[in-house]
PDB file of N, CA, C and O in Angstrom:
ATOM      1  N   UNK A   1       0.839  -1.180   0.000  1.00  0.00           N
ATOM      2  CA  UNK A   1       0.000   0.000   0.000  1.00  0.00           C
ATOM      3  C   UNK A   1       0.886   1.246   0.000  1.00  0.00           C
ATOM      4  O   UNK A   1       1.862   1.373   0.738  1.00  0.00           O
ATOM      5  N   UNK A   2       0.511   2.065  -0.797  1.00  0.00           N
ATOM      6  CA  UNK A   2       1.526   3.716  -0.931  1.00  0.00           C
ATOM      7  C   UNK A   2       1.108   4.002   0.294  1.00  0.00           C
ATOM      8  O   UNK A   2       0.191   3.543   0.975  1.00  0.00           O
ATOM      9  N   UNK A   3       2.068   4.993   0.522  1.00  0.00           N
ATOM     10  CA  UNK A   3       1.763   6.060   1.597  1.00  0.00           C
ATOM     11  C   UNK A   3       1.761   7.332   1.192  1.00  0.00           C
ATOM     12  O   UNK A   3       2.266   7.671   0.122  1.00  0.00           O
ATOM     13  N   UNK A   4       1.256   8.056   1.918  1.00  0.00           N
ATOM     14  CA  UNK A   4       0.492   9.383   0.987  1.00  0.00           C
ATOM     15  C   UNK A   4       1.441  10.700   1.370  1.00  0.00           C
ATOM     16  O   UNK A   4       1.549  11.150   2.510  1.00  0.00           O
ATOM     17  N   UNK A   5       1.950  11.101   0.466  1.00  0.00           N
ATOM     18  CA  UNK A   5       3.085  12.036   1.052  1.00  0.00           C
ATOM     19  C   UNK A   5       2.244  13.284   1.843  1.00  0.00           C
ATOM     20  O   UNK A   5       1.225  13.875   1.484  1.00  0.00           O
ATOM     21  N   UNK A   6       3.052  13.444   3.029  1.00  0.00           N
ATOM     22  CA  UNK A   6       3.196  14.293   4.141  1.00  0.00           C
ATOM     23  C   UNK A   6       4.038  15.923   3.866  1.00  0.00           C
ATOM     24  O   UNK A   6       5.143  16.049   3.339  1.00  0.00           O
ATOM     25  N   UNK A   7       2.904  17.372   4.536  1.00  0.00           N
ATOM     26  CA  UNK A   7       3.655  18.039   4.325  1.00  0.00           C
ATOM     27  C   UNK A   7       4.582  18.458   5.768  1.00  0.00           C
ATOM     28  O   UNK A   7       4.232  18.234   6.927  1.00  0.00           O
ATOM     29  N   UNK A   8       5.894  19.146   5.299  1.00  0.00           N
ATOM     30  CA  UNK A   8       6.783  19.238   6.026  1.00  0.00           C
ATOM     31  C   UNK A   8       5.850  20.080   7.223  1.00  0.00           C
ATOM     32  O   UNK A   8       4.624  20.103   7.329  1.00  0.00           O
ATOM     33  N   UNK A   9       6.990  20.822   8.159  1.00  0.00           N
ATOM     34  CA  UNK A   9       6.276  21.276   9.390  1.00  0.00           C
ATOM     35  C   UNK A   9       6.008  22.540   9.022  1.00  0.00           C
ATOM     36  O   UNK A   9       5.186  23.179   9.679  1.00  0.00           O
ATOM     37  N   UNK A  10       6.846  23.291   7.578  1.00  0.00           N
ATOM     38  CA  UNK A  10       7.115  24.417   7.498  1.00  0.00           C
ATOM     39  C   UNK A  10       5.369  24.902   6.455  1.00  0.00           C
ATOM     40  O   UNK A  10       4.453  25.723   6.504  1.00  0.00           O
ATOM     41  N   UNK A  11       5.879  23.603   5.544  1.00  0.00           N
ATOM     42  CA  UNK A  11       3.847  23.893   5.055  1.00  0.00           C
ATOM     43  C   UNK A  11       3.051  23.505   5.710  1.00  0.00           C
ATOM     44  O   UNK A  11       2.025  24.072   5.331  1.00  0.00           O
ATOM     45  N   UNK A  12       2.777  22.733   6.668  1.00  0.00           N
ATOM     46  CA  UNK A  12       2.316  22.828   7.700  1.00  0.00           C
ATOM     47  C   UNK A  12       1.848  24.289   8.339  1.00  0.00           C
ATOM     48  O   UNK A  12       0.656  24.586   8.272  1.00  0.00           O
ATOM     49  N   UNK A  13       2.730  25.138   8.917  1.00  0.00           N
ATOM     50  CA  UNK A  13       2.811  26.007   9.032  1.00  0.00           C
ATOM     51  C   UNK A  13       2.061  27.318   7.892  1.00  0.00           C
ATOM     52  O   UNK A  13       1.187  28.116   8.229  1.00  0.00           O
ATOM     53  N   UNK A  14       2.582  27.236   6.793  1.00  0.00           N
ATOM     54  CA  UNK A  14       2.462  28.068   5.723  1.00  0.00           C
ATOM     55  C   UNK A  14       1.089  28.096   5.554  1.00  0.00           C
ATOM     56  O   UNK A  14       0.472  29.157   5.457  1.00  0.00           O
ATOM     57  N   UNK A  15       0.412  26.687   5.498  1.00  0.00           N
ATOM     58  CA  UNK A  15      -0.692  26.362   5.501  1.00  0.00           C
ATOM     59  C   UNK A  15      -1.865  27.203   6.103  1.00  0.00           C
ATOM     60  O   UNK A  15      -2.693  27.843   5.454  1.00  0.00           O
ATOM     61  N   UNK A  16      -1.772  27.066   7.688  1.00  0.00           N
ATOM     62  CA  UNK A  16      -2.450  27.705   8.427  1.00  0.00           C
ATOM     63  C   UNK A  16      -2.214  29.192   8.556  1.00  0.00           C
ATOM     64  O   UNK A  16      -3.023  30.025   8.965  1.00  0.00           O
ATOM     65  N   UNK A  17      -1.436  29.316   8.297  1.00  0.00           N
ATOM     66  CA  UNK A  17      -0.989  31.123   8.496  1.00  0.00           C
ATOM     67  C   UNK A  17      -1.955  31.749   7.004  1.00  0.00           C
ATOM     68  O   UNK A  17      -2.528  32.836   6.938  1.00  0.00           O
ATOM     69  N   UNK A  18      -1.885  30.595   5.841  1.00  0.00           N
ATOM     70  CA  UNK A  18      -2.816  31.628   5.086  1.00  0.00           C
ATOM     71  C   UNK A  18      -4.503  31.341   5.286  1.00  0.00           C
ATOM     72  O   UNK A  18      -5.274  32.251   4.981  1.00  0.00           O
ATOM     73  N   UNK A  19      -4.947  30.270   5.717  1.00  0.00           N
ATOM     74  CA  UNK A  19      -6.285  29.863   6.518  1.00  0.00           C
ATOM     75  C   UNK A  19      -6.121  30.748   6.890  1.00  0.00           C
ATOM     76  O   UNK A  19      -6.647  31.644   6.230  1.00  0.00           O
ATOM     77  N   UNK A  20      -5.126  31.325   8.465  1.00  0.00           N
ATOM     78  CA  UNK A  20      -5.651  31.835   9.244  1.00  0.00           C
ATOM     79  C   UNK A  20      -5.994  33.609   8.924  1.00  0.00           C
ATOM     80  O   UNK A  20      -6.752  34.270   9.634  1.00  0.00           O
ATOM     81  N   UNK A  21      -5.056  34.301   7.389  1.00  0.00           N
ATOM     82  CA  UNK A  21      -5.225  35.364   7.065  1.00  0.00           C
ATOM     83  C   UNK A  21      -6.297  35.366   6.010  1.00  0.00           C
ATOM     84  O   UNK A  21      -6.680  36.409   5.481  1.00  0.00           O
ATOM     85  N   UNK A  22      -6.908  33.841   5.631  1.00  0.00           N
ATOM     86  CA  UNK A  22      -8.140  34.002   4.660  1.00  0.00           C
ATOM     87  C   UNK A  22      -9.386  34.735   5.737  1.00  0.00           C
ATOM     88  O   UNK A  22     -10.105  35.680   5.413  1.00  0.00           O
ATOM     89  N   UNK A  23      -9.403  34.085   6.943  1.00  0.00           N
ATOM     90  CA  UNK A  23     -10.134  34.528   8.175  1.00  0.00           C
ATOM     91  C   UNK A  23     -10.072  35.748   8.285  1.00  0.00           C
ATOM     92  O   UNK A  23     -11.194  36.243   8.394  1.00  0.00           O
ATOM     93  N   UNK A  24      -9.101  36.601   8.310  1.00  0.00           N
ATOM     94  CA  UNK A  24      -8.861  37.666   8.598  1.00  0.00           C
ATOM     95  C   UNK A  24      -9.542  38.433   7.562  1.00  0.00           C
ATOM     96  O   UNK A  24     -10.506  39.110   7.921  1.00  0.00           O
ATOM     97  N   UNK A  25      -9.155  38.438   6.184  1.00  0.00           N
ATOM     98  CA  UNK A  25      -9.654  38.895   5.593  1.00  0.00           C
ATOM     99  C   UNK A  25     -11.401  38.877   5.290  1.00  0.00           C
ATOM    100  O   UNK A  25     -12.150  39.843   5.141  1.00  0.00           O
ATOM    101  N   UNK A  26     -11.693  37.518   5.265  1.00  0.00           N
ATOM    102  CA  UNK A  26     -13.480  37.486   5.450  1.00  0.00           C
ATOM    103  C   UNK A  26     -13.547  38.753   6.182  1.00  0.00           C
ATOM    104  O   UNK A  26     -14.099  39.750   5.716  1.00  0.00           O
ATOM    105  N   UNK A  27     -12.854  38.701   7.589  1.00  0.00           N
ATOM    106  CA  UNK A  27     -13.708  39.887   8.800  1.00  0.00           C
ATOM    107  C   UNK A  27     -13.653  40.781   8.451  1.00  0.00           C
ATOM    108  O   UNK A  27     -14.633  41.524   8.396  1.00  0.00           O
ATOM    109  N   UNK A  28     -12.224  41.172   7.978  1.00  0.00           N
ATOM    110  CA  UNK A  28     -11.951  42.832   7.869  1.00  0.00           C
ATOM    111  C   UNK A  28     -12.848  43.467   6.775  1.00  0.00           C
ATOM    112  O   UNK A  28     -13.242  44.626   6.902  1.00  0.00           O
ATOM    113  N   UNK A  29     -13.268  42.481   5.380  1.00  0.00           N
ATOM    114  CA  UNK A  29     -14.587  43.000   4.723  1.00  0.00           C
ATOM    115  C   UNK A  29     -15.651  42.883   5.198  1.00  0.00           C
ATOM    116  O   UNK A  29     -16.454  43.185   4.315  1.00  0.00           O
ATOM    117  N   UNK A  30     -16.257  42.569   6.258  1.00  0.00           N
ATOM    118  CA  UNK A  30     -17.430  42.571   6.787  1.00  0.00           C
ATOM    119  C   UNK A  30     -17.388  43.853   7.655  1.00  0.00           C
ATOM    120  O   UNK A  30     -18.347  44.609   7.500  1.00  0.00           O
ATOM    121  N   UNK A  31     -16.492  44.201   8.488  1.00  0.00           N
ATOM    122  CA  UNK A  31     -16.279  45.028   9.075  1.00  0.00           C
ATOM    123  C   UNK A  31     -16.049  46.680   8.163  1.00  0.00           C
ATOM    124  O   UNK A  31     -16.239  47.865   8.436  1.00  0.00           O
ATOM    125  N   UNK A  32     -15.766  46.243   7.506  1.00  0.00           N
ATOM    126  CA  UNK A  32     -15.545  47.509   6.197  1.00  0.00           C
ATOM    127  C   UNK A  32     -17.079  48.091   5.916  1.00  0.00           C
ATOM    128  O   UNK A  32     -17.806  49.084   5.914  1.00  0.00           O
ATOM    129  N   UNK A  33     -16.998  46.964   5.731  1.00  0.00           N
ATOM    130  CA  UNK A  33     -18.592  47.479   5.336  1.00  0.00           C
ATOM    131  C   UNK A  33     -19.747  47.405   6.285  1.00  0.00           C
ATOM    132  O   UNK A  33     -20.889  47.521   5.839  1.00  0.00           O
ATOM    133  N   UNK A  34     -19.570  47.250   7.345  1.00  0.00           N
ATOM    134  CA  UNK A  34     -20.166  47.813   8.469  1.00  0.00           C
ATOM    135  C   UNK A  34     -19.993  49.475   8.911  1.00  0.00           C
ATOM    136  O   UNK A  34     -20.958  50.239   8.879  1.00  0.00           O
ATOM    137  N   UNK A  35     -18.580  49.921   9.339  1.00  0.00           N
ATOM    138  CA  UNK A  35     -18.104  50.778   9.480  1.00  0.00           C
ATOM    139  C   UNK A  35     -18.724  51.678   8.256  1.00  0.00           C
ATOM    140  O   UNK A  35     -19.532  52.565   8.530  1.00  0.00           O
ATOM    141  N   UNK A  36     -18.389  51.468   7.106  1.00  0.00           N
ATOM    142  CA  UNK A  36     -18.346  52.609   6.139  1.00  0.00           C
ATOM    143  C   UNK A  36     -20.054  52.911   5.575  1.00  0.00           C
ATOM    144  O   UNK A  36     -20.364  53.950   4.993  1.00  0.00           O
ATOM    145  N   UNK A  37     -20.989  51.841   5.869  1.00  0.00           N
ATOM    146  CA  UNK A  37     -22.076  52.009   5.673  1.00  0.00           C
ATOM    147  C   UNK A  37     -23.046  52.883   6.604  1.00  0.00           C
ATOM    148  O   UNK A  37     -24.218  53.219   6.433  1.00  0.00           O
ATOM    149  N   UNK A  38     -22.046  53.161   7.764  1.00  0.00           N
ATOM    150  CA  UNK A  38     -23.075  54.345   8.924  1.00  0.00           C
ATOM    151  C   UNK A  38     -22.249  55.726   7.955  1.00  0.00           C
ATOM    152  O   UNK A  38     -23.002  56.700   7.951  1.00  0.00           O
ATOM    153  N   UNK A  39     -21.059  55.971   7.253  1.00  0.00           N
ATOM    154  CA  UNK A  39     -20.358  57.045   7.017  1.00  0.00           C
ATOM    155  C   UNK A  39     -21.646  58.054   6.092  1.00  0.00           C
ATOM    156  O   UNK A  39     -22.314  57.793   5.092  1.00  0.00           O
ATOM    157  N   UNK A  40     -21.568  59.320   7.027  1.00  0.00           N
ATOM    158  CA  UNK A  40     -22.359  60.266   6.640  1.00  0.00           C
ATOM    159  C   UNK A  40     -21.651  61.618   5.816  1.00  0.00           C
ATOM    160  O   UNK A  40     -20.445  61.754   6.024  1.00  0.00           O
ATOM    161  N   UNK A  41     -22.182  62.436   5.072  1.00  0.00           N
ATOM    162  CA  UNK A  41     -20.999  63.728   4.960  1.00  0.00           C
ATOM    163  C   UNK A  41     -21.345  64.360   5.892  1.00  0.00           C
ATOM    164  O   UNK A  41     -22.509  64.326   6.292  1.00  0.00           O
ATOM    165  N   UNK A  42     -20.265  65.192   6.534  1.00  0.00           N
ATOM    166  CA  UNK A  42     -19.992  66.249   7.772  1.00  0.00           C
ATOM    167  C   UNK A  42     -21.165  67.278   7.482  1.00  0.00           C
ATOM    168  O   UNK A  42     -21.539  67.445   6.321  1.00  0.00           O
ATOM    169  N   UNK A  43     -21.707  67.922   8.470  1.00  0.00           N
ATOM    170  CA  UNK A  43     -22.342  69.231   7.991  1.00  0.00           C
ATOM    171  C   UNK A  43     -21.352  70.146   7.290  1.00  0.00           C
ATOM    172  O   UNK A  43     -20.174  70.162   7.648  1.00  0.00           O
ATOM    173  N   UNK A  44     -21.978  71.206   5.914  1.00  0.00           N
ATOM    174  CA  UNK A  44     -21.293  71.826   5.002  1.00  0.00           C
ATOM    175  C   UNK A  44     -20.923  71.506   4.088  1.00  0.00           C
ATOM    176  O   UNK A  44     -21.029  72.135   3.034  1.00  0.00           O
ATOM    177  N   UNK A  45     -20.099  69.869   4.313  1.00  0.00           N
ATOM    178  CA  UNK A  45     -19.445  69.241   3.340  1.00  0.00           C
ATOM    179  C   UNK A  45     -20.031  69.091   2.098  1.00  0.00           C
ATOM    180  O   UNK A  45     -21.237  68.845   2.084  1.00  0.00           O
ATOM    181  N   UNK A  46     -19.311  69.207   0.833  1.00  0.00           N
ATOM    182  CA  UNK A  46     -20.087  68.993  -0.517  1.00  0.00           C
ATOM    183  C   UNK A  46     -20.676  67.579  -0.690  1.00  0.00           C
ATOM    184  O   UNK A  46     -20.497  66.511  -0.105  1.00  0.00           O
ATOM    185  N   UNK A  47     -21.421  67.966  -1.681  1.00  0.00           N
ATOM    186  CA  UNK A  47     -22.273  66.662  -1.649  1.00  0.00           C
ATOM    187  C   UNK A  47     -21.640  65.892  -2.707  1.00  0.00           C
ATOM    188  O   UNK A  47     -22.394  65.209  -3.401  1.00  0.00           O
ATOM    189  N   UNK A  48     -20.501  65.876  -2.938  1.00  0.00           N
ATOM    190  CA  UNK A  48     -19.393  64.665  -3.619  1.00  0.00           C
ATOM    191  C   UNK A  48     -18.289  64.384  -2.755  1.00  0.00           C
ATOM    192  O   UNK A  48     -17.137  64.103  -3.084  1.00  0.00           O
ATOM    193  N   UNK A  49     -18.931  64.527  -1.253  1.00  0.00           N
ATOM    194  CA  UNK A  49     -17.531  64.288  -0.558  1.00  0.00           C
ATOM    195  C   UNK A  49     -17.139  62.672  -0.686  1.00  0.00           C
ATOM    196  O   UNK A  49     -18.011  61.807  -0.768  1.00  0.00           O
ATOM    197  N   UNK A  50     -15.717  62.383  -0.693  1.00  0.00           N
ATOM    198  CA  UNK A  50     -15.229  60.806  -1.218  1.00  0.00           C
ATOM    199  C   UNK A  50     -16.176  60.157  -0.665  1.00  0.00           C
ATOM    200  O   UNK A  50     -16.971  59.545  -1.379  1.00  0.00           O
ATOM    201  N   UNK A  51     -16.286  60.153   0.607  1.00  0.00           N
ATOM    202  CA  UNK A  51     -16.476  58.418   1.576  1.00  0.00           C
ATOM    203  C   UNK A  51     -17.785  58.759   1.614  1.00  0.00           C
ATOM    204  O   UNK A  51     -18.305  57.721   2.023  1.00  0.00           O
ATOM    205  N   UNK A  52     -18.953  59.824   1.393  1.00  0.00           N
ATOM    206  CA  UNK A  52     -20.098  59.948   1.503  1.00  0.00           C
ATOM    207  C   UNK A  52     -20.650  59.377   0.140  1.00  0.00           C
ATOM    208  O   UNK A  52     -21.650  58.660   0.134  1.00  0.00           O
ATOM    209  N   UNK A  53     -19.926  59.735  -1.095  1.00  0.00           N
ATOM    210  CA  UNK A  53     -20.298  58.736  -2.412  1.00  0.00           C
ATOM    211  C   UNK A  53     -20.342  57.702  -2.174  1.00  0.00           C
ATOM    212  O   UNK A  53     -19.744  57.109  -1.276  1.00  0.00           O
ATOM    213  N   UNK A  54     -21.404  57.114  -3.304  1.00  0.00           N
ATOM    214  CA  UNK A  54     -20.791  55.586  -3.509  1.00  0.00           C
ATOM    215  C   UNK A  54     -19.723  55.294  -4.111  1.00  0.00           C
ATOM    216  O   UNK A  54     -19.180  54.250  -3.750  1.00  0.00           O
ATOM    217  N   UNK A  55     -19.003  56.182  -5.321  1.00  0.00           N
ATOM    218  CA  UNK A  55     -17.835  55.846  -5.975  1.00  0.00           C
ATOM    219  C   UNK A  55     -16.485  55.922  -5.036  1.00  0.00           C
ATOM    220  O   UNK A  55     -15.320  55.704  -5.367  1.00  0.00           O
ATOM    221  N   UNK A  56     -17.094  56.353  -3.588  1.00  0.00           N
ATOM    222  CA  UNK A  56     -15.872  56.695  -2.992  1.00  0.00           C
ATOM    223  C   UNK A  56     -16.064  55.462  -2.319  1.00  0.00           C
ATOM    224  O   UNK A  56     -15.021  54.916  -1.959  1.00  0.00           O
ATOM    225  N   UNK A  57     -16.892  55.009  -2.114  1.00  0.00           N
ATOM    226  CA  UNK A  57     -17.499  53.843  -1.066  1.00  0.00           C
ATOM    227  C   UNK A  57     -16.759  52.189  -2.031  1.00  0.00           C
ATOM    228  O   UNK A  57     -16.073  51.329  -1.479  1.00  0.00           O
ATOM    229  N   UNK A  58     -17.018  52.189  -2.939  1.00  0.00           N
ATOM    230  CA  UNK A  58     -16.502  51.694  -3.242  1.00  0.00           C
ATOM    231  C   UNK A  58     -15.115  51.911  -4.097  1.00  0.00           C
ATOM    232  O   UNK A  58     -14.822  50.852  -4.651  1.00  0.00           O
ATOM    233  N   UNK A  59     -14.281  52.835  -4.344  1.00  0.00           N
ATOM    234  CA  UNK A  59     -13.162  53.063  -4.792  1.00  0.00           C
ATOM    235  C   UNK A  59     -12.684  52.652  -3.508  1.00  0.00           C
ATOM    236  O   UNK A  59     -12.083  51.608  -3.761  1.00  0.00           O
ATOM    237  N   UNK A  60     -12.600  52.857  -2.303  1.00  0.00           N
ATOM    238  CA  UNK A  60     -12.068  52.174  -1.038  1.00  0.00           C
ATOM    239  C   UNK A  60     -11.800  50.789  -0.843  1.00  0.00           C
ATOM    240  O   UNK A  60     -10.699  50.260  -0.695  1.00  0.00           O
ATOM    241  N   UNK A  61     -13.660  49.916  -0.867  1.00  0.00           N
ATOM    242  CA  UNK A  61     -13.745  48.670  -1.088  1.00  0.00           C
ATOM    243  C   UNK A  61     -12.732  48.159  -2.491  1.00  0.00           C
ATOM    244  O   UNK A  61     -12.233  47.044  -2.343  1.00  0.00           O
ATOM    245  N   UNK A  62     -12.527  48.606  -3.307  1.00  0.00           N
ATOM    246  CA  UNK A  62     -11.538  48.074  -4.449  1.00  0.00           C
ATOM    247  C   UNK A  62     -10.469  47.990  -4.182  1.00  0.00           C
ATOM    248  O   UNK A  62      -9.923  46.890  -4.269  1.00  0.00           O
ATOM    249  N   UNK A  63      -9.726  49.169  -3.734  1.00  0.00           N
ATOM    250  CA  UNK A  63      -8.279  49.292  -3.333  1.00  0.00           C
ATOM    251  C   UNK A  63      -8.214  48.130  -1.910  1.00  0.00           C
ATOM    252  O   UNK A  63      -7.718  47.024  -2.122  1.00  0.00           O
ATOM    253  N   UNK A  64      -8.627  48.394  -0.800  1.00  0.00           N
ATOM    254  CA  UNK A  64      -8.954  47.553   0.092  1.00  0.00           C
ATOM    255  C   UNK A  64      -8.651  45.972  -0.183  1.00  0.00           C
ATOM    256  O   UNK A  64      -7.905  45.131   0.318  1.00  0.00           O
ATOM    257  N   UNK A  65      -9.734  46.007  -1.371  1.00  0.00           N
ATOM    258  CA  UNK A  65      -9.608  44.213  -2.070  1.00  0.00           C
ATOM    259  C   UNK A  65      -8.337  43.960  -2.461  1.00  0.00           C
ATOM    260  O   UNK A  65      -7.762  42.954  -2.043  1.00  0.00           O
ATOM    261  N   UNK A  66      -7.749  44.812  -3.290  1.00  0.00           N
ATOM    262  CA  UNK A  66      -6.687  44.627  -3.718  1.00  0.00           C
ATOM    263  C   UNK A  66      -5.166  44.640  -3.272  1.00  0.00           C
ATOM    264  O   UNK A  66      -4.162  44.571  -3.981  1.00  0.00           O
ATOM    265  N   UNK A  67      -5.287  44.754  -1.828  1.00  0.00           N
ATOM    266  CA  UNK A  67      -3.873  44.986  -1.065  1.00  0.00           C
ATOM    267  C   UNK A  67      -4.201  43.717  -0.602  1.00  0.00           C
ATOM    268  O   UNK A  67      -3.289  42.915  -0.403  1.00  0.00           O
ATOM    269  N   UNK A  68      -5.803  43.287  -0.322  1.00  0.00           N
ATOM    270  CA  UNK A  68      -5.790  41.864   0.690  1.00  0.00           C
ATOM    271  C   UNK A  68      -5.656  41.130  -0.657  1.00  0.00           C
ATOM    272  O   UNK A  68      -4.946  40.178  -0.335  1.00  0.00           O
ATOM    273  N   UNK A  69      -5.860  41.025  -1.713  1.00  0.00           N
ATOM    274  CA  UNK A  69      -6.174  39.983  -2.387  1.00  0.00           C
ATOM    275  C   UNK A  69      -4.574  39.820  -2.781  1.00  0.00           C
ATOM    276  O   UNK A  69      -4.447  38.656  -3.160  1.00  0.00           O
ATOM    277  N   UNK A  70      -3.686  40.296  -2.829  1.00  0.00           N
ATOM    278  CA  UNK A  70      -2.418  40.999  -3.127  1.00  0.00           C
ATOM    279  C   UNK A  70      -1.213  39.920  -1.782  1.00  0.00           C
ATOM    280  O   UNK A  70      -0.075  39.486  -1.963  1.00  0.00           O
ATOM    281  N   UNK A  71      -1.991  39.838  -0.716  1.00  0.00           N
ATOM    282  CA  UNK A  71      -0.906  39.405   0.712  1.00  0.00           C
ATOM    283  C   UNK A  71      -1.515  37.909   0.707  1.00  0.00           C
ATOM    284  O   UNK A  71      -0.910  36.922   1.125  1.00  0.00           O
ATOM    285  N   UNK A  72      -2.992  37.911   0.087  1.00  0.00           N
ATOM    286  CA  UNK A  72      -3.512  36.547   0.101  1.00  0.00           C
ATOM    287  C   UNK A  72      -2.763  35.813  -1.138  1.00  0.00           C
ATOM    288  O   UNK A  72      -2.027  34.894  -0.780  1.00  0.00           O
ATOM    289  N   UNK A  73      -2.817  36.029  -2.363  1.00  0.00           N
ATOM    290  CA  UNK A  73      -2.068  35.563  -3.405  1.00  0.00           C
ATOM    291  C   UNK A  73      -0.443  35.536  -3.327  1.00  0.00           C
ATOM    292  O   UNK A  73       0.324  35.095  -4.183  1.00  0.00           O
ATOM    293  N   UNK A  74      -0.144  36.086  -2.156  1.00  0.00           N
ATOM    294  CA  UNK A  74       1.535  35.540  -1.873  1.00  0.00           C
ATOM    295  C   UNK A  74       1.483  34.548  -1.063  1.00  0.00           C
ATOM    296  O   UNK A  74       1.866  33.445  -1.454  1.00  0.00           O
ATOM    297  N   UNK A  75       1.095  34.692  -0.021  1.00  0.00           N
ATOM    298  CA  UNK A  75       0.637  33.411   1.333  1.00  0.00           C
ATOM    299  C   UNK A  75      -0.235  32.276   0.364  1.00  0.00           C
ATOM    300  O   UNK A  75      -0.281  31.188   0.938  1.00  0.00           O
ATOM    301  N   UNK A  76      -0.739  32.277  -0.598  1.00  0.00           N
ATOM    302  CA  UNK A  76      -1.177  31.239  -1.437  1.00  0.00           C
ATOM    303  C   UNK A  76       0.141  30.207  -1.715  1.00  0.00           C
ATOM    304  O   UNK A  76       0.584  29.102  -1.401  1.00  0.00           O
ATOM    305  N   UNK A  77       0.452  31.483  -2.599  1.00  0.00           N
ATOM    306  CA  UNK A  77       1.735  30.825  -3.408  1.00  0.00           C
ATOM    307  C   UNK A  77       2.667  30.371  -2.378  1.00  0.00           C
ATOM    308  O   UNK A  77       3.410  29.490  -2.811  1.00  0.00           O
ATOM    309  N   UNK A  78       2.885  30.704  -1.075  1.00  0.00           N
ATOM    310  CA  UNK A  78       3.892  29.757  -0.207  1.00  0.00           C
ATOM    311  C   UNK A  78       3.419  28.630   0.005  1.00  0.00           C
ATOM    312  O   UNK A  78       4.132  27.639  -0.154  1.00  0.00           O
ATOM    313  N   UNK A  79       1.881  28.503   0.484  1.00  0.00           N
ATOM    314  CA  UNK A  79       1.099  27.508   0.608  1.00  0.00           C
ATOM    315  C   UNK A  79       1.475  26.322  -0.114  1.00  0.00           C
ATOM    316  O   UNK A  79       1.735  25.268   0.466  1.00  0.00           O
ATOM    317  N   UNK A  80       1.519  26.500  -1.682  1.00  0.00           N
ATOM    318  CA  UNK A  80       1.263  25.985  -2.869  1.00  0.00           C
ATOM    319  C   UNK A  80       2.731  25.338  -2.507  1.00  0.00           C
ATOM    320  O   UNK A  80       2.929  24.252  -1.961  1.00  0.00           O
ATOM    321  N   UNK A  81       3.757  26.340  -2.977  1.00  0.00           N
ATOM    322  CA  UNK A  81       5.343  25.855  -3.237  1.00  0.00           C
ATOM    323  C   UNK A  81       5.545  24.729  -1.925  1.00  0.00           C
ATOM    324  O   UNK A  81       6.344  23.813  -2.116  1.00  0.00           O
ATOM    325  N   UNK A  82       4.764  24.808  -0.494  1.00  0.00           N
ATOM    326  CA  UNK A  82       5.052  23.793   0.233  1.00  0.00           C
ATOM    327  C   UNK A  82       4.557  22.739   0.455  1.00  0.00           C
ATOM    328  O   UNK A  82       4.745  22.042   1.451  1.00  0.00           O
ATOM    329  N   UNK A  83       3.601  22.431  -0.816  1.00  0.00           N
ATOM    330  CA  UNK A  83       2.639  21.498  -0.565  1.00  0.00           C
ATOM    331  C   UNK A  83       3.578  20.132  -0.798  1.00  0.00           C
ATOM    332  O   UNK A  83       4.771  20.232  -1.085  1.00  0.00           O
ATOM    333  N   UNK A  84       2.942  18.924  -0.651  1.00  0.00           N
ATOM    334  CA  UNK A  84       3.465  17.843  -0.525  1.00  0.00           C
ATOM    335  C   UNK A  84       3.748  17.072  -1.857  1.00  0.00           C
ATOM    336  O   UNK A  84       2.691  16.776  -2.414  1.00  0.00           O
ATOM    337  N   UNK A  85       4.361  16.847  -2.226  1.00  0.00           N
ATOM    338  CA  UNK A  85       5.086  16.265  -3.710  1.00  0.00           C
ATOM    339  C   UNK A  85       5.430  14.459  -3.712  1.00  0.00           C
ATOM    340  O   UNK A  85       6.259  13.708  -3.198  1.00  0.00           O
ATOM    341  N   UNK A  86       4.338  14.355  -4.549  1.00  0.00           N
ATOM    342  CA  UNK A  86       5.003  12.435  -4.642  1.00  0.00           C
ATOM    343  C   UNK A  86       5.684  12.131  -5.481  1.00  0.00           C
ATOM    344  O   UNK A  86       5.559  12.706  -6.562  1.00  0.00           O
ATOM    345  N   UNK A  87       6.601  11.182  -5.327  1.00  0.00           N
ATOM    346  CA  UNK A  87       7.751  11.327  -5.749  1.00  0.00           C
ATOM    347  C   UNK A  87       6.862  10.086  -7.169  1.00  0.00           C
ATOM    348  O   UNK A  87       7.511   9.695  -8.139  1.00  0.00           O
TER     349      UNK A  87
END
């Protein structure tokens, strides 16, 4: 019977650290959009102020995505490079 190759301790490791920043990230967009959905404009303020738009509302949410999607697609790729290899 084969035996099923094993990953080292280090993907092991690699592993959970990006689980554990996929987690992170779920929250921090839920939380984004908690936070930014009470955001009102200031009294005075024009009525194109950034974070009171939606284009600002989401020009945030985009950039946002894209720094996490950015730290997630490296912590992937360690993931990946340590995965377990049969010979």
């Amino acid at each position: 019977m084969e035996q099923k190759a094993q990953r080292s301790l280090g993907g092991k490791l690699a592993l959970w650290v990006f689980y554990a920043y996929f987690l992170y990230a779920i929250w921090l967009i839920l939380r984004y959009c908690w936070v930014v959905s009470a955001i009102e404009a200031p009294p005075g303020a024009a009525a194109d102020w950034s974070m009171a738009s939606a284009s600002g509302r989401w020009l945030g949410a985009l950039l946002g995505a894209a720094v996490l999607g950015a730290i997630g697609a490296l912590l992937g790729a360690i993931a990946w490079y340590t995965r377990p290899v049969e010979d």
